[in-house]
C-alpha positions in Angstrom: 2.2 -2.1 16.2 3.0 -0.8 13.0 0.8 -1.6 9.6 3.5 -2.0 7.2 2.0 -1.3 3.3 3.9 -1.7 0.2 4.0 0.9 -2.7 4.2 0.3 -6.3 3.7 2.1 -9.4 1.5 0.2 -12.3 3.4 0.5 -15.4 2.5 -1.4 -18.7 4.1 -5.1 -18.4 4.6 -4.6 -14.6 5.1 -2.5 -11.3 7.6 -0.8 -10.2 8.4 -1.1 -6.6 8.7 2.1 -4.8 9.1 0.9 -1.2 7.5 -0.8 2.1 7.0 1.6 4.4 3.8 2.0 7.6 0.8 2.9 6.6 1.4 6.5 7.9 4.2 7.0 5.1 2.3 5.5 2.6 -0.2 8.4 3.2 2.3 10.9 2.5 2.4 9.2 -1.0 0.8 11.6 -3.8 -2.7 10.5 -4.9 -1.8 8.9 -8.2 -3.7 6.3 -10.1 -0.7 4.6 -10.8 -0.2 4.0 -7.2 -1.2 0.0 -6.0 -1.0 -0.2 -2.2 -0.3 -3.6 -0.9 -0.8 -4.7 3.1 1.2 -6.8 4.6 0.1 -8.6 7.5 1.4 -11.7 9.2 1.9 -15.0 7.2 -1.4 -16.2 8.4 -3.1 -13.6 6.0 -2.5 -13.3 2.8 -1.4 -10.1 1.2 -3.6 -8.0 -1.1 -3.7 -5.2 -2.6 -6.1 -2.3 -1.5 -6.9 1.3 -3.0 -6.3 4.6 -2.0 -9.5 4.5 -0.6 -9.3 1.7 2.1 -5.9 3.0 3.1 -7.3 5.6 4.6 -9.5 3.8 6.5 -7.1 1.6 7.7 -5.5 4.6 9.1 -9.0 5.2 10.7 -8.9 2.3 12.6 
């Protein structure tokens, strides 16, 4: 099954949503700051927002 992330850009007053994509395209994403990574899993978990960092060990998984 596919880990399905959503990607936003942190602007001042906001984000801007750039898409929901797996967890494989959100890889392909440049490495920006401005970049906020959310997971979405099913509605028994809660979504949150994770870095750059723990993206890519999601991927590990």
């Amino acid at each position: 099954m596919h880990q399905i992330i959503e990607v936003a850009a942190a602007r001042a007053g906001g984000r801007i949503p750039l898409g929901i994509m797996t967890l494989r395209q959100a890889l392909t994403m440049p490495h920006m700051e401005e970049l906020r990574y959310r997971h979405i899993t099913d509605d028994r978990h809660p979504e949150r927002v994770i870095s750059r960092n723990e993206l890519e060990k999601l991927a590990g998984q």
